[in-house]
C-alpha positions in Angstrom: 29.9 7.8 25.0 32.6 9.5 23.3 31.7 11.8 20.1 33.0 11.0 16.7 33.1 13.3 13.3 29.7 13.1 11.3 27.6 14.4 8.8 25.4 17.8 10.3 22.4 15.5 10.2 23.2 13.3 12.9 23.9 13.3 16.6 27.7 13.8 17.4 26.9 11.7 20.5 25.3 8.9 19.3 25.0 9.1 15.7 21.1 8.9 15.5 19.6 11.0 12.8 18.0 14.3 14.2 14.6 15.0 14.7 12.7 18.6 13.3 14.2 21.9 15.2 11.7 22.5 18.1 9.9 25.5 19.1 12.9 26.8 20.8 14.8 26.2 17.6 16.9 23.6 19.2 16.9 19.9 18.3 17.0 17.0 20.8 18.4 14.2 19.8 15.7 11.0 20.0 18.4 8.5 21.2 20.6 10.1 24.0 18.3 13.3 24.7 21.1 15.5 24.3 19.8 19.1 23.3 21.7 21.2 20.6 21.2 24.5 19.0 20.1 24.9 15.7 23.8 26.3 14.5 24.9 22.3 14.6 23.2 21.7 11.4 25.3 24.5 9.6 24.4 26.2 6.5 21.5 23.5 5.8 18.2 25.1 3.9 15.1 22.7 4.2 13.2 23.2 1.2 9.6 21.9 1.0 6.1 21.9 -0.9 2.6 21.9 0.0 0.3 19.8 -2.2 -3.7 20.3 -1.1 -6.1 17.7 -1.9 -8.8 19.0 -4.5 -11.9 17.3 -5.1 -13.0 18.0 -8.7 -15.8 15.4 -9.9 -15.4 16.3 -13.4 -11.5 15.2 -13.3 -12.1 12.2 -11.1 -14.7 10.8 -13.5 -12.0 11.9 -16.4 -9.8 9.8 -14.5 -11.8 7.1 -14.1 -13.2 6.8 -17.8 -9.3 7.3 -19.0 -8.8 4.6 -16.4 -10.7 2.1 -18.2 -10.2 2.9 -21.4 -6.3 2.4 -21.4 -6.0 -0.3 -17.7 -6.8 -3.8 -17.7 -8.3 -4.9 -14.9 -5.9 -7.7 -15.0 -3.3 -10.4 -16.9 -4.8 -10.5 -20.0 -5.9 -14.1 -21.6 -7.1 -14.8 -24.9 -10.8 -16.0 -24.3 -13.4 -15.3 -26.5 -16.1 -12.9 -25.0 -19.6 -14.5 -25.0 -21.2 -11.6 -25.0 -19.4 -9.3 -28.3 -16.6 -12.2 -29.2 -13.6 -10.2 -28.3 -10.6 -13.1 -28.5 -9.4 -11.2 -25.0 -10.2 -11.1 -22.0 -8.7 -9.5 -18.0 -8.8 -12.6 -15.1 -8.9 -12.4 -11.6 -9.2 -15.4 -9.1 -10.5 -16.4 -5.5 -10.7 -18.9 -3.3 -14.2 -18.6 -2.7 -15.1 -22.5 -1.8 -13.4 -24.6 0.7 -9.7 -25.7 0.3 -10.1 -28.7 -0.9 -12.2 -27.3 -4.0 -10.3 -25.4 -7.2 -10.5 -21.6 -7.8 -13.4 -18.9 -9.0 -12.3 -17.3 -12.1 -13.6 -13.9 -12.5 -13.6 -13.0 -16.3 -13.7 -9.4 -17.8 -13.8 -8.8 -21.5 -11.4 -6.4 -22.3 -13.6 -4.5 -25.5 -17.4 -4.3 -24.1 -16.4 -4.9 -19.9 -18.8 -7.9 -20.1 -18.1 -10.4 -16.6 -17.9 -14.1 -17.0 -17.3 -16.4 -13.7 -15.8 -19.8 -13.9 -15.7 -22.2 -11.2 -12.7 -24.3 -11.7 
């Protein structure tokens, strides 16, 4: 295969993006298995960050309370809440019984988080 002018980023053989540089600091192409030195790339800086995973259970239940204070749990209806008589409520649905049979509503009030089901 005959080479052809591209970007530094890409095999001047085949065209196939490179892979990382390799212990040796040279990069072998994926495609054609070609090997060329890390000088190909030219002037290119590879800039990168680090993020660690931190487990804080006083954010996470922050989180969670913000969460559902300010989420719906889903499209919002207006259905009046059995329990406090909010005129909203959150609805999710399942097909819980056979096909031939309608849906289970799930119900959530959007004010006290009180659950209705409905089978329709």
């Amino acid at each position: 295969m005959e080479s052809f002018a591209t970007h530094p980023e890409f095999c001047p053989s085949c065209g196939t993006i490179f892979p990382h540089l390799d212990k040796k600091n040279d990069i072998t192409c994926y495609n054609c298995k070609k090997v060329f030195p890390a000088e190909i790339l030219g002037d290119q800086t590879v800039e990168y960050t680090l993020h660690f995973n931190y487990y804080d259970p006083e954010m996470l239940s922050r989180k969670k309370k913000q969460k559902e204070e300010d989420e719906p749990e889903g499209p919002i209806v207006e259905r009046k809440c059995s329990k406090c008589g909010c005129e909203t409520m959150t609805y999710a649905t399942l097909q819980l019984r056979s096909a031939d049979e309608g849906q289970t509503v799930f119900y959530t009030c959007t004010k006290c988080k009180s659950k209705e089901v409905e089978n329709s």
